[in-house]
N, CA, C and O of each residue as an XYZ file, in Angstrom:
856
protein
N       4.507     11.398    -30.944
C       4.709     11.751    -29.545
C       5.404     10.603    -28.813
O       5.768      9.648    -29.500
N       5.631     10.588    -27.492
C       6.767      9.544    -26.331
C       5.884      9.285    -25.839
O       4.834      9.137    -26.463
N       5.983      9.117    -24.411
C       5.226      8.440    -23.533
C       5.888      9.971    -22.734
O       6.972     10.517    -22.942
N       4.870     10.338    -21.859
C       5.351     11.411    -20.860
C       6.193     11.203    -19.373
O       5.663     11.003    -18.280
N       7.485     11.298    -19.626
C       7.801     10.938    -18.306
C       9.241      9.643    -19.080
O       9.467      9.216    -20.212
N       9.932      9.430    -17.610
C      10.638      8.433    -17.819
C      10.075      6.520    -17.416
O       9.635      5.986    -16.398
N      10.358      6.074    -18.646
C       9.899      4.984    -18.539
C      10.673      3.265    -18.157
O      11.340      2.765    -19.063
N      10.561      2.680    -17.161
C      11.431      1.688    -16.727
C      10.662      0.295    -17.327
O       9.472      0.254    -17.014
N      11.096     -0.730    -18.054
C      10.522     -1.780    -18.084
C      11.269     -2.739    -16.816
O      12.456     -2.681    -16.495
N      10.228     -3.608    -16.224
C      10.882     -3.906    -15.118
C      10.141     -5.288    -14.660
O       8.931     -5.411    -14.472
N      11.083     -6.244    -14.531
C      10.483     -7.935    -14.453
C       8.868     -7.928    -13.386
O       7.812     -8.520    -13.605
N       9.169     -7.208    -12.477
C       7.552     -7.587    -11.477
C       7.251     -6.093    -11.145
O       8.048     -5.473    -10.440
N       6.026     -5.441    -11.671
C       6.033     -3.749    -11.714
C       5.784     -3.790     -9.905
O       6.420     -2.885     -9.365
N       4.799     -4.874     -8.689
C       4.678     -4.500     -7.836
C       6.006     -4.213     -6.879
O       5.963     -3.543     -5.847
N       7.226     -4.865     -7.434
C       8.216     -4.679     -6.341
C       8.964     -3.858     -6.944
O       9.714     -3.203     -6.219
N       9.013     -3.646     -8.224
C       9.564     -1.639     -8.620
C       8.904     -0.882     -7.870
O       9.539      0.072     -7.420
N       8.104     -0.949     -7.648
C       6.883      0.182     -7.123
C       7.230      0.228     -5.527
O       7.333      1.354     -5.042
N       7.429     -0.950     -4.628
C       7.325     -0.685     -2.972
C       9.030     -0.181     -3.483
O       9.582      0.609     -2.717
N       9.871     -0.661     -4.815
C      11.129     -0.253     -4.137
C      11.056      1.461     -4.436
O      11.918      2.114     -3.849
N      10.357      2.009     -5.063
C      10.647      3.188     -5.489
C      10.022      4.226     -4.243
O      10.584      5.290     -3.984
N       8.733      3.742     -3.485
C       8.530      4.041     -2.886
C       9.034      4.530     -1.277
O       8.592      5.429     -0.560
N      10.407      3.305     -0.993
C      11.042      3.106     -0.499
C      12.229      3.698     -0.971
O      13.108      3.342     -0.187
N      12.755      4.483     -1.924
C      13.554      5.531     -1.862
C      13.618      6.824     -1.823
O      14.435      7.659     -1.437
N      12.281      6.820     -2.445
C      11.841      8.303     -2.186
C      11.314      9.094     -0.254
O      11.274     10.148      0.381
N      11.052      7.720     -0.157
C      10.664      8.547      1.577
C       9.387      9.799      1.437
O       9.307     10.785      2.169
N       8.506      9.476      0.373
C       7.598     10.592      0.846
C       6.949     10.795      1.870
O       6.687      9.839      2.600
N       6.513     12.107      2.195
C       5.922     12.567      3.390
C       4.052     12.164      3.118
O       3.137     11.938      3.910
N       4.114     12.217      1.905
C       2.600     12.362      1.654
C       2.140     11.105      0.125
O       2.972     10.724     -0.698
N       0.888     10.763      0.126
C       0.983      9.421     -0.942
C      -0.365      9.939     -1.570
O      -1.161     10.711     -1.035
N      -0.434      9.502     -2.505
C      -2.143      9.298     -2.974
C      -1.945      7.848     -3.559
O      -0.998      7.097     -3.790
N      -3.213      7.835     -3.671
C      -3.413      5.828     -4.308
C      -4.083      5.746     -4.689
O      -4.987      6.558     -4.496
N      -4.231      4.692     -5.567
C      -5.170      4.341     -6.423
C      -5.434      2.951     -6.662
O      -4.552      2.184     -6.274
N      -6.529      2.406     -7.256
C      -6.954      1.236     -7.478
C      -6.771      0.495     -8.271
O      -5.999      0.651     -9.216
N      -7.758     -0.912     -7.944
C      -7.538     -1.511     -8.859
C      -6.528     -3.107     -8.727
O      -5.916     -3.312     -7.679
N      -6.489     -3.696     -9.393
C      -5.719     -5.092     -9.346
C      -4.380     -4.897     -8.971
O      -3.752     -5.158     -7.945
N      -4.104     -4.398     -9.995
C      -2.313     -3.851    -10.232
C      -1.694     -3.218     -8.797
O      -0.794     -3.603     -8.050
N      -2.687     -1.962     -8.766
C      -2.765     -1.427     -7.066
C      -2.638     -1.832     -5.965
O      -2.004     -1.346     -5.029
N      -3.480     -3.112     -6.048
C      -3.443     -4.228     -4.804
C      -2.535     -4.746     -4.504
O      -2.167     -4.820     -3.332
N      -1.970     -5.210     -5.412
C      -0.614     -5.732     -5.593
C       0.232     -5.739     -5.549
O       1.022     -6.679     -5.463
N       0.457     -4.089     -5.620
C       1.486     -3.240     -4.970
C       1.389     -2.748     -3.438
O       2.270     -2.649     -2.585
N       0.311     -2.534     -3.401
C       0.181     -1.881     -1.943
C       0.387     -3.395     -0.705
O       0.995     -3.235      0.353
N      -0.062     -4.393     -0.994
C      -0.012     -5.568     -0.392
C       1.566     -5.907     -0.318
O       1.865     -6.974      0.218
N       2.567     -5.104     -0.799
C       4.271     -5.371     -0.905
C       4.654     -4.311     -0.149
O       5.500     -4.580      0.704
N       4.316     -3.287     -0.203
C       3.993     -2.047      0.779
C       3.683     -2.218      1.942
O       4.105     -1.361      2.717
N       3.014     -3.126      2.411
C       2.833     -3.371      4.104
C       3.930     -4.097      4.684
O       4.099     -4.039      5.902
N       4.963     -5.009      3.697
C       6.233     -5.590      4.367
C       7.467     -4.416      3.774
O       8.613     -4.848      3.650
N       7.224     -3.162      3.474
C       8.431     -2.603      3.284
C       8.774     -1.406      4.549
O       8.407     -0.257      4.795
N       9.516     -2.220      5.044
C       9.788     -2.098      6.817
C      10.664     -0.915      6.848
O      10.605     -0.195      7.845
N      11.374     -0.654      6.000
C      12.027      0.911      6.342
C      11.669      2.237      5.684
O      12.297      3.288      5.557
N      10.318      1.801      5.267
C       9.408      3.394      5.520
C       8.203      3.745      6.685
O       7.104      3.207      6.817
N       8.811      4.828      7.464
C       8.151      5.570      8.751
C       6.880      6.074      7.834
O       6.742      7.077      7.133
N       6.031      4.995      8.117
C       4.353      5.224      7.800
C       3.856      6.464      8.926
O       3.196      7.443      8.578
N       4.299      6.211     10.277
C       4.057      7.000     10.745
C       4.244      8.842     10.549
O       3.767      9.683     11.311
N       4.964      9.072      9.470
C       4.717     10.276      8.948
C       4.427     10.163      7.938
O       5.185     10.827      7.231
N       3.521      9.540      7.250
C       3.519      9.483      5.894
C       1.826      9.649      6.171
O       1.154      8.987      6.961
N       1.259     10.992      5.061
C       0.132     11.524      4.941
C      -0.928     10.642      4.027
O      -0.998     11.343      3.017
N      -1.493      9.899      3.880
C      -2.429      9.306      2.574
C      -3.233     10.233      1.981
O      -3.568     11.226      2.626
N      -3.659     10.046      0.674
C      -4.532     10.591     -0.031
C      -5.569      9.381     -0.989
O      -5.696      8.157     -0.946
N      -6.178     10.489     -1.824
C      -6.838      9.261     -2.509
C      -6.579      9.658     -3.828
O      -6.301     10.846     -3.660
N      -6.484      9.434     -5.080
C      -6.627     10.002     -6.535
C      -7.742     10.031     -6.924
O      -8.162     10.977     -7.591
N      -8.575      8.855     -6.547
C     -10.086      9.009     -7.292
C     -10.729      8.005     -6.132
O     -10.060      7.448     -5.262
N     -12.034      7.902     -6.287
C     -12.444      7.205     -5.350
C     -14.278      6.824     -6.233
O     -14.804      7.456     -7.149
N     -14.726      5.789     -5.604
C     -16.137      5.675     -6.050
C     -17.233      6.095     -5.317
O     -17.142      5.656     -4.171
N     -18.417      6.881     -5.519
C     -18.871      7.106     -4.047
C     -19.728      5.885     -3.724
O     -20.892      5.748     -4.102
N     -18.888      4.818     -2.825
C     -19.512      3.804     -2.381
C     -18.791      3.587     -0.453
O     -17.576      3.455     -0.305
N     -19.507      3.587      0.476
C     -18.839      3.308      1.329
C     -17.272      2.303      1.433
O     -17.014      1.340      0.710
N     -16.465      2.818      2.446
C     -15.008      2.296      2.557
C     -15.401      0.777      2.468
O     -14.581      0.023      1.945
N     -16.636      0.243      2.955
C     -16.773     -1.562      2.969
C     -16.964     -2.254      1.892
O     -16.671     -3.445      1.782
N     -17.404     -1.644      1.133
C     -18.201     -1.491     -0.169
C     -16.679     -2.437     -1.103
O     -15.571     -1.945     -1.321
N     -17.056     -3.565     -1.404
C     -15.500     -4.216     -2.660
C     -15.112     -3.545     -3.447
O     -13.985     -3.796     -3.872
N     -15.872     -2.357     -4.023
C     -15.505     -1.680     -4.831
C     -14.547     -0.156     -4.730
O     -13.858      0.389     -5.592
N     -14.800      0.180     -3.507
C     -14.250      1.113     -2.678
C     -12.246      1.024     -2.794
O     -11.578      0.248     -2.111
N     -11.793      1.798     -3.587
C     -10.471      1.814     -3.382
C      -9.650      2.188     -1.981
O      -8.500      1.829     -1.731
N     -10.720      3.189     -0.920
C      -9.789      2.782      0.217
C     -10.503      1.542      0.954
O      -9.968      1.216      2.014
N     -11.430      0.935      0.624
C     -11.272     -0.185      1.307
C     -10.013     -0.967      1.373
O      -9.252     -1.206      2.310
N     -10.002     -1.353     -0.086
C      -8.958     -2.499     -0.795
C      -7.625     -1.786     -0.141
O      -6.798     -2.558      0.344
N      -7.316     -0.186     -0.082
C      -5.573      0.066      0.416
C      -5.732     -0.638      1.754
O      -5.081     -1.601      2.160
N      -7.043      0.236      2.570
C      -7.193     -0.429      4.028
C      -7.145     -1.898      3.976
O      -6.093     -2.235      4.518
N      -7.629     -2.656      3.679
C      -7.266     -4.001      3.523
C      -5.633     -4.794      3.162
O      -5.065     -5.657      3.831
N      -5.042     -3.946      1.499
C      -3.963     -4.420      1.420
C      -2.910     -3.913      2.444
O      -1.907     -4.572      2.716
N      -3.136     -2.952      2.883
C      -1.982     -2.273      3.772
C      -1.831     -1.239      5.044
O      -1.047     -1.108      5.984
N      -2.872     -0.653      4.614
C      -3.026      0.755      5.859
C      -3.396      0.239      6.848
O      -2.670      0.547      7.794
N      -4.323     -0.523      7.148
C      -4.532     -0.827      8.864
C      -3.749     -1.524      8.702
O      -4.353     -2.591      8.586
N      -2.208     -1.815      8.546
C      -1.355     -2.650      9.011
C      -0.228     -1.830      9.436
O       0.463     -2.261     10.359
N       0.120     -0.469      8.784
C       1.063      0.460      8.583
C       1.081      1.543      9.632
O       2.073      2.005     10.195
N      -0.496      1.949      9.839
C      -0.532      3.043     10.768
C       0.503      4.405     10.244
O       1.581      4.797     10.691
N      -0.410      4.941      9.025
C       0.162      6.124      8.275
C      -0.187      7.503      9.564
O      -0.875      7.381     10.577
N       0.310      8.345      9.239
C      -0.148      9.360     10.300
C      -1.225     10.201      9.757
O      -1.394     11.250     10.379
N      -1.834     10.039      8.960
C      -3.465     10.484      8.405
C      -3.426      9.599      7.223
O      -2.543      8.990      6.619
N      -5.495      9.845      7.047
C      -6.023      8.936      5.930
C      -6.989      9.702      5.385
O      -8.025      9.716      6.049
N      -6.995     10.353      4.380
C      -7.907     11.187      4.120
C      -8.561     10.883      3.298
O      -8.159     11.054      2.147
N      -9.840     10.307      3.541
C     -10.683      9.605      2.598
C     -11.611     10.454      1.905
O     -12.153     11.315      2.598
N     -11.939     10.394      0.579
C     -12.461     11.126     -0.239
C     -14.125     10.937     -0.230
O     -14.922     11.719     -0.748
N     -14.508      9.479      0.618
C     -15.894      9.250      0.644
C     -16.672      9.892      2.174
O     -17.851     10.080      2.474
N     -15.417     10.095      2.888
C     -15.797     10.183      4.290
C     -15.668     12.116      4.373
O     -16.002     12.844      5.308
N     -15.169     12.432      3.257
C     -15.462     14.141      3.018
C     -16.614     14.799      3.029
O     -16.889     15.778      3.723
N     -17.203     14.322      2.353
C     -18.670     14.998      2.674
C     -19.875     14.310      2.433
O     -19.646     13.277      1.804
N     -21.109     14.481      2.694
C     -22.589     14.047      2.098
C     -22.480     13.599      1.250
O     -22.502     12.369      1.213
N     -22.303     14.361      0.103
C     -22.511     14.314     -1.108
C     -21.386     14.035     -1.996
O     -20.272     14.424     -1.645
N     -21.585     13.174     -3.522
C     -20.235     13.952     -4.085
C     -19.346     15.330     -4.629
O     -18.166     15.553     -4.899
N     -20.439     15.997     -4.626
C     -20.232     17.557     -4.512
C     -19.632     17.752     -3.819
O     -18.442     17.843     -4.121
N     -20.087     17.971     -2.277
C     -19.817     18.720     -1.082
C     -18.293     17.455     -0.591
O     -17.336     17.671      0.153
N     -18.557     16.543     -1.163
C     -17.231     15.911     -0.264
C     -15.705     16.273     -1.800
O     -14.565     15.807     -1.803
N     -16.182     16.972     -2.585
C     -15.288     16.789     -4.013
C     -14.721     18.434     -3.357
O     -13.525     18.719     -3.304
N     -15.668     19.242     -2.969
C     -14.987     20.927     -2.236
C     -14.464     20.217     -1.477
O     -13.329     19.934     -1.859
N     -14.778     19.699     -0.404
C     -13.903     19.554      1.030
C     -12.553     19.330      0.671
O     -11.767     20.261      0.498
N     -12.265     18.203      0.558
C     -11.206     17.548     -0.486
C     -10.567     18.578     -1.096
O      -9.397     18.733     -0.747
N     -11.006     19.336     -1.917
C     -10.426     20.406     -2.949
C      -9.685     21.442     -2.021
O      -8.740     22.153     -2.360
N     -10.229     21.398     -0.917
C     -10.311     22.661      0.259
C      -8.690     21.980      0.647
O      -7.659     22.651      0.590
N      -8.746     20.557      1.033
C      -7.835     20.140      2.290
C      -6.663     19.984      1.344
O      -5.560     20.066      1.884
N      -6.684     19.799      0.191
C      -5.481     19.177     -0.608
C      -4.481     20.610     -0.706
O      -3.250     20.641     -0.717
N      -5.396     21.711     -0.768
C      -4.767     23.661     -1.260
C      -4.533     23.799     -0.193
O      -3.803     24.790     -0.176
N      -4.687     23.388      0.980
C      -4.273     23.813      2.418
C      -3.102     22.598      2.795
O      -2.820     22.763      3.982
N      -2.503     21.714      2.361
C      -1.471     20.831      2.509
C      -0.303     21.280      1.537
O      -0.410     22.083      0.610
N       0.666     20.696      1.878
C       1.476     20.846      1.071
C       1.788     19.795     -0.381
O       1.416     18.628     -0.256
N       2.367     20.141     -1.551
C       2.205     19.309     -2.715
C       2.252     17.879     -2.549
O       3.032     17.608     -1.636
N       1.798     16.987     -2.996
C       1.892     15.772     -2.758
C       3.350     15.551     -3.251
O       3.906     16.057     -4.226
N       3.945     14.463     -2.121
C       5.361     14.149     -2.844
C       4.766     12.916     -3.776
O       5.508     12.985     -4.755
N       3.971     11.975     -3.991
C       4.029     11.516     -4.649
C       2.563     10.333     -4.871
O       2.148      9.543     -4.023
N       2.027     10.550     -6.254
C       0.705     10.069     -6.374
C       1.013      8.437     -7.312
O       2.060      8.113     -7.872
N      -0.298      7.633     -7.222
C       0.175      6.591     -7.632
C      -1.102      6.820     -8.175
O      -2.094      7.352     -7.676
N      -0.785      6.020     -9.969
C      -1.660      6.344    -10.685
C      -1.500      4.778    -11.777
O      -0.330      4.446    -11.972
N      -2.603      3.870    -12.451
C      -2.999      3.111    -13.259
C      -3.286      3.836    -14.393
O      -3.362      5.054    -14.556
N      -3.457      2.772    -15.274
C      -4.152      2.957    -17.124
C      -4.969      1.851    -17.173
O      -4.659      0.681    -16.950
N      -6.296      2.421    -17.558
C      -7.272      1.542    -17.819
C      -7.069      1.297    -19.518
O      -6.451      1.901    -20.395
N      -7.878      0.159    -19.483
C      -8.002     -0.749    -21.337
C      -8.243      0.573    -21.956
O      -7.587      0.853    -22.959
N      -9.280      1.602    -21.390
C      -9.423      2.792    -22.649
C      -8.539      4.188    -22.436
O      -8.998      5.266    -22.816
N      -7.028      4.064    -21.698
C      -6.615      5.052    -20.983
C      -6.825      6.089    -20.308
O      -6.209      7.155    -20.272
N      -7.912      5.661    -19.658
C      -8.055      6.443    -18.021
C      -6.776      6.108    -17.410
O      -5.838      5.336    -17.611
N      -7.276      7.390    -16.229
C      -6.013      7.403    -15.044
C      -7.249      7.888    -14.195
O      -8.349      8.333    -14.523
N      -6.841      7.715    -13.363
C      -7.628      8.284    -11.915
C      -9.104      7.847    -12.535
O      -9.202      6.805    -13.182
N     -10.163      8.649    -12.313
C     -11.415      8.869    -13.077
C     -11.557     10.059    -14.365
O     -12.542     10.714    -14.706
N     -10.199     10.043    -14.897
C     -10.044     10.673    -15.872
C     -10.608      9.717    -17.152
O      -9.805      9.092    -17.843
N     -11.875      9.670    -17.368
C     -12.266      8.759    -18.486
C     -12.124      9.851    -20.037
O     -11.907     11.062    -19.999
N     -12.289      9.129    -21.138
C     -11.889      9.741    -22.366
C     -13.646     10.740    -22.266
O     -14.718     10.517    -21.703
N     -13.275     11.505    -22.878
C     -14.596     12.690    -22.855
C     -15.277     12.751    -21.893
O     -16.484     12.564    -22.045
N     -14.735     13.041    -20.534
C     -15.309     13.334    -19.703
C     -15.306     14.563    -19.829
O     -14.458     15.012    -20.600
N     -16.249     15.557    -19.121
C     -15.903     17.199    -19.024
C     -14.666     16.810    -17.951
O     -13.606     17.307    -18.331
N     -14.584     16.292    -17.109
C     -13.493     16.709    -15.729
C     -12.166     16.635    -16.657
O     -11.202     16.774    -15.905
N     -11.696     16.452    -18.142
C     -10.326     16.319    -18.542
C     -10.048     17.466    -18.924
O      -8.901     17.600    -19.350
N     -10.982     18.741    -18.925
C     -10.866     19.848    -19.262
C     -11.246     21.315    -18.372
O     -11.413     22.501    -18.655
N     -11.276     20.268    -16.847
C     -11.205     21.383    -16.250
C      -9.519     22.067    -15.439
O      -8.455     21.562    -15.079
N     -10.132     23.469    -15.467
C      -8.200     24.037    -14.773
C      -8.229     24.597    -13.678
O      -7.120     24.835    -13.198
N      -9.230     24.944    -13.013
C      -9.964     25.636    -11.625
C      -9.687     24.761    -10.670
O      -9.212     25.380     -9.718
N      -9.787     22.984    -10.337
C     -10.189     22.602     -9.490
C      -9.088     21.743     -9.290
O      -8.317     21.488    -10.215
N      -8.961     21.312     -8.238
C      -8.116     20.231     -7.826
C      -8.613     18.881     -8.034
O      -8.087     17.986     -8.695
N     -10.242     18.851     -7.048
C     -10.826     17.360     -6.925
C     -12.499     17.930     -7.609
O     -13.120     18.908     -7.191
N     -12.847     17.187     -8.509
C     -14.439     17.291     -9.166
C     -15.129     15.557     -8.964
O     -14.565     14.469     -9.078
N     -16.282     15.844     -8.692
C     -17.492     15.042     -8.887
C     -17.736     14.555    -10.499
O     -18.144     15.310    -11.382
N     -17.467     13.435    -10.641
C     -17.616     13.176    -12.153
C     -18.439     11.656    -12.308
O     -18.620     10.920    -11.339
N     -18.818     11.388    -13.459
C     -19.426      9.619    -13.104
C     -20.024     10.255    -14.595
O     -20.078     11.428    -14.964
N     -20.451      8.979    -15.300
C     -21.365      8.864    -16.606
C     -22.223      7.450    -16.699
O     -22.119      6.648    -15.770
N     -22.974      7.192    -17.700
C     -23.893      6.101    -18.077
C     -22.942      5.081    -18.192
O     -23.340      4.006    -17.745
N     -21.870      5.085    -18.628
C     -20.392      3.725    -19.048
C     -20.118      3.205    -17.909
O     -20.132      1.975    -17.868
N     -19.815      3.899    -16.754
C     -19.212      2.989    -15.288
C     -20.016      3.196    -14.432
O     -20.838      4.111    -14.401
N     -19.806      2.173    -13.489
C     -20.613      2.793    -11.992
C     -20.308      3.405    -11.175
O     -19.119      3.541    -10.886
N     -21.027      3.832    -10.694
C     -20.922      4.798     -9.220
C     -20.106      6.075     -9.913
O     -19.092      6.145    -10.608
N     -21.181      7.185     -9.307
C     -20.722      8.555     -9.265
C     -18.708      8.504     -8.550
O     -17.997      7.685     -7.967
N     -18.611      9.495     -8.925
C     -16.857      9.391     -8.424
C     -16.480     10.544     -7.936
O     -17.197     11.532     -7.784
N     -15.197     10.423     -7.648
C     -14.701     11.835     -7.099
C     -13.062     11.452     -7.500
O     -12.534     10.385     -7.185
N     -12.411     12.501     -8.226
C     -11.105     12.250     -8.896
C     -10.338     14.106     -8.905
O     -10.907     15.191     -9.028
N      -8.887     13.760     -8.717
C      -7.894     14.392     -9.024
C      -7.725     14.733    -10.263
O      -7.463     13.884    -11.115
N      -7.877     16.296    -10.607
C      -7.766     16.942    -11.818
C      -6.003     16.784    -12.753
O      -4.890     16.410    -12.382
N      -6.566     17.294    -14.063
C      -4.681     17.363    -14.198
C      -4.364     18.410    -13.543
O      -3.530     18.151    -12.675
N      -4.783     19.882    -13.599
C      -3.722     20.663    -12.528
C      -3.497     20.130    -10.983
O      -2.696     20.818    -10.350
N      -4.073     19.017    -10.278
C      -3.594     18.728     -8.923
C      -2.477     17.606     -9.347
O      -1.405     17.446     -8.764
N      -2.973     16.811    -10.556
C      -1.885     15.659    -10.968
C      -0.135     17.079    -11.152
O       0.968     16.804    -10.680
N      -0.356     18.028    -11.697
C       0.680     18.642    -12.055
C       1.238     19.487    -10.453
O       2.285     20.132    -10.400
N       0.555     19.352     -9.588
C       1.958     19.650     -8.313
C       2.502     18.541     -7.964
O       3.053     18.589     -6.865
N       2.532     17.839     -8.351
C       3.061     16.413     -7.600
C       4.452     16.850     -7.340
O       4.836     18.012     -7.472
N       5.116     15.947     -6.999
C       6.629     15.750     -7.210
C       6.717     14.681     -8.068
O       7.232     14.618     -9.185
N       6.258     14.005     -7.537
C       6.264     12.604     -8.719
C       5.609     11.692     -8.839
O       5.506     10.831     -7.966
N       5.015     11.665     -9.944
C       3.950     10.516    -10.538
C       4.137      8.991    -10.717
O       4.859      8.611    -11.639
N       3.706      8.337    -10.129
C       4.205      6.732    -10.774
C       2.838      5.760    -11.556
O       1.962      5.066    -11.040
N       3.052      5.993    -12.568
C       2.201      4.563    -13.080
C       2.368      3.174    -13.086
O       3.400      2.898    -13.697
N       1.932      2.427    -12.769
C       2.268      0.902    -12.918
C       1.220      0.253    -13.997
O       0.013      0.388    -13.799
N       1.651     -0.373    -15.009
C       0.910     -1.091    -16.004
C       1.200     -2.345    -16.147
O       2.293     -2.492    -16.694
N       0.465     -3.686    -15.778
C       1.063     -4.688    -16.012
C       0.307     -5.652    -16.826
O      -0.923     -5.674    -16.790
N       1.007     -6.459    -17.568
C      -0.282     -7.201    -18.149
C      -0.474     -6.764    -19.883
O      -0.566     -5.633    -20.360
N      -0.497     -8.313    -20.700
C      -0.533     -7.755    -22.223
C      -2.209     -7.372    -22.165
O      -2.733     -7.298    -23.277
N      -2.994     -7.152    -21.127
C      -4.333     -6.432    -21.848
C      -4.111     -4.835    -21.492
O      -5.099     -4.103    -21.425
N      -3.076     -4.431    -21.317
C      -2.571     -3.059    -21.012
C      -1.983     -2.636    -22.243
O      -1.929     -1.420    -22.430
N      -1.465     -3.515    -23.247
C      -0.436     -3.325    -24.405
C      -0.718     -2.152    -25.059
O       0.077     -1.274    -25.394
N      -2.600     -2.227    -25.308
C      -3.037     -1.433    -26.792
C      -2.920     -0.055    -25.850
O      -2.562      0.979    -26.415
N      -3.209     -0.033    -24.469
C      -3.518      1.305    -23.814
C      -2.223      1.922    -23.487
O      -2.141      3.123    -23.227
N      -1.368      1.254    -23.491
C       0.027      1.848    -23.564
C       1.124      2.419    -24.580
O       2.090      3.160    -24.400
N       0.583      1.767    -25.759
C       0.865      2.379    -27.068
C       0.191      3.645    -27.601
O       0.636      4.409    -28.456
N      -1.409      3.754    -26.681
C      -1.635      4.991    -27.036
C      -0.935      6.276    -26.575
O      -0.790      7.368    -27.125
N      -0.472      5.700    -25.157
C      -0.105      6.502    -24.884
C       0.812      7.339    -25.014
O       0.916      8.546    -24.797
N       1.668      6.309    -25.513
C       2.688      7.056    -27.085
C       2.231      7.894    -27.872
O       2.945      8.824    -28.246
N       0.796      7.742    -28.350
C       0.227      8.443    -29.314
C      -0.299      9.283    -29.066
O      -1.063      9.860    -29.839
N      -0.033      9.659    -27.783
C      -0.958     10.869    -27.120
C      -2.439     11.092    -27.051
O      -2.901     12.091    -26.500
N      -3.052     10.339    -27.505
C      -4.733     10.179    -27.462
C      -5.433      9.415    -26.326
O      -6.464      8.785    -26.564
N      -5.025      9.447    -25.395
C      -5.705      9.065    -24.380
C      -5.459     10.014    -23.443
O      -4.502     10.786    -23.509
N      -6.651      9.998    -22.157
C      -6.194     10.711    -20.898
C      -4.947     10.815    -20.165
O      -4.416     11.869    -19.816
N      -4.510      9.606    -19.953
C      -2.899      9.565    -19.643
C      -1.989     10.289    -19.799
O      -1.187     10.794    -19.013
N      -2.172     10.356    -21.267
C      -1.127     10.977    -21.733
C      -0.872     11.950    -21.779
O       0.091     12.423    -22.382
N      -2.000     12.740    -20.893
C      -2.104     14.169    -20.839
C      -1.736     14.431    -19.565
O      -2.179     15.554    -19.325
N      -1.072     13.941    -18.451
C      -0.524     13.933    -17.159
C       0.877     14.629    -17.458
O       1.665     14.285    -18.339
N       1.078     15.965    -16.304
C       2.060     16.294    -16.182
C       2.124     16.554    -14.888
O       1.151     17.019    -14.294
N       3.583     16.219    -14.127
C       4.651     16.775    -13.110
C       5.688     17.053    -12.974
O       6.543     17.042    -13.859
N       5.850     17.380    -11.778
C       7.101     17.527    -11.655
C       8.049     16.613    -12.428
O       8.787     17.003    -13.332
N       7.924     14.926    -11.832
C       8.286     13.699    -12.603
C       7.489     12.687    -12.380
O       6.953     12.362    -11.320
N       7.417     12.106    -13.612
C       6.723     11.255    -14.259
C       7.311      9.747    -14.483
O       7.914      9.667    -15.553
N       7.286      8.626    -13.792
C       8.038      7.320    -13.767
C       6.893      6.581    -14.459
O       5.737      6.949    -14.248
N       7.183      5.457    -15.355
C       6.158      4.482    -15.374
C       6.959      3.512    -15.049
O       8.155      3.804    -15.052
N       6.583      2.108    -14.680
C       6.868      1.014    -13.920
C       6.184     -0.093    -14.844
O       5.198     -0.564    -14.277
N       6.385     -0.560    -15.908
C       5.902     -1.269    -17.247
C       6.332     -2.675    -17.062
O       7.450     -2.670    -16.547
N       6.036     -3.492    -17.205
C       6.318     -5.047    -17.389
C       6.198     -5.209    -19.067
O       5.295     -4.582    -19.622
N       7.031     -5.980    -19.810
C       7.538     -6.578    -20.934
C       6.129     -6.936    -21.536
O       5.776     -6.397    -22.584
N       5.472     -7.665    -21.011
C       3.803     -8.033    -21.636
C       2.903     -6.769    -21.979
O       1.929     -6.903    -22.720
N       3.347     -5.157    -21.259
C       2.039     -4.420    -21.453
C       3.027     -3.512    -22.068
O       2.543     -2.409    -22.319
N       4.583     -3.690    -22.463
C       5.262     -2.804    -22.833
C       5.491     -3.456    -24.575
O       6.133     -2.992    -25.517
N       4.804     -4.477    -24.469
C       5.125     -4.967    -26.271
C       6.232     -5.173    -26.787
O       6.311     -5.487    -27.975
């Protein structure tokens, strides 16, 4: 098997990423966490000729831990970038509902009532996750839902994550992988045995640095 999607190796993946972001002009974002994430989104608050002010946020996955919480991925965007940007909504996946149930419908509800995301931002973990798509989770095999409640005994905190059929309206997907402890999880993904590699859209970019591209 390939890698799904077109793949760029590229000297610093965070400033491929604000530049790609910055050509596309989407109306609408999802995000995601994490180091790599930060890193990007923190290049994202000085990229001055995108109108945040129409630009919709989302989340891809989230932990259910309050936004203050270090672990909280919209904390860390709110921190690297959004209260600096002033997007014209923030639709937080923890602030959806009670529960992770009831906030995983809401979510599910608001995403089928918007229009497709122009464009989601998505990582690879050491065991090729994406979102909270962990390897044998039930949520990698569901086709009904957009956003599910998922979490196991391996990580913390219950979660709330973007299915592959919501990953598949996108317009376009971007992964960023940086880093040789990304190497082995990126070769799988060649091999098609990881979650990753099971992502489809519209289009599919990865944003690879030389160390996690081998």
């Amino acid at each position: 098997m390939a890698v799904p999607g077109e793949v760029r190796i590229v000297p610093h993946v965070p400033a491929a990423f604000a530049r790609l972001v910055t050509e596309s002009a989407p109306r609408s974002l999802a995000l995601s966490g994490g180091d790599t994430a930060r890193d990007c989104y923190q290049l994202l608050a000085t990229a001055a000729s995108v109108d945040w002010s129409g630009v919709d946020v989302w989340f891809g996955d989230e932990r259910w831990v309050g936004v203050h919480d270090p672990d909280s991925n919209e904390g860390m965007a709110r921190l690297a970038f959004l209260d600096e940007v002033g997007p014209a909504a923030i639709h937080s996946m923890h602030g959806a509902g009670g529960t992770p149930e009831a906030a995983a419908d809401a979510y599910d509800a608001a995403l089928r009532a918007a229009p497709p995301l122009d464009l989601v931002h998505l990582g690879l973990g050491p065991d090729g996750h994406t979102a909270s798509l962990f390897p044998g989770s039930p949520a990698l095999d569901v086709t009904d839902r957009l956003v599910v409640a998922t979490g196991d005994d391996v990580h913390p905190h219950r979660r709330l994550t973007l299915t592959f059929p919501a990953l598949a309206t996108a317009r376009l997907v971007v992964f960023t992988v940086q880093g040789a402890s990304k190497r082995d999880a990126f070769a799988r993904v060649a091999a098609g045995d990881v979650p990753a590699a099971r992502v489809a859209a519209e289009r599919i970019v990865w944003l690879v640095d030389a160390a996690a591209a081998g």
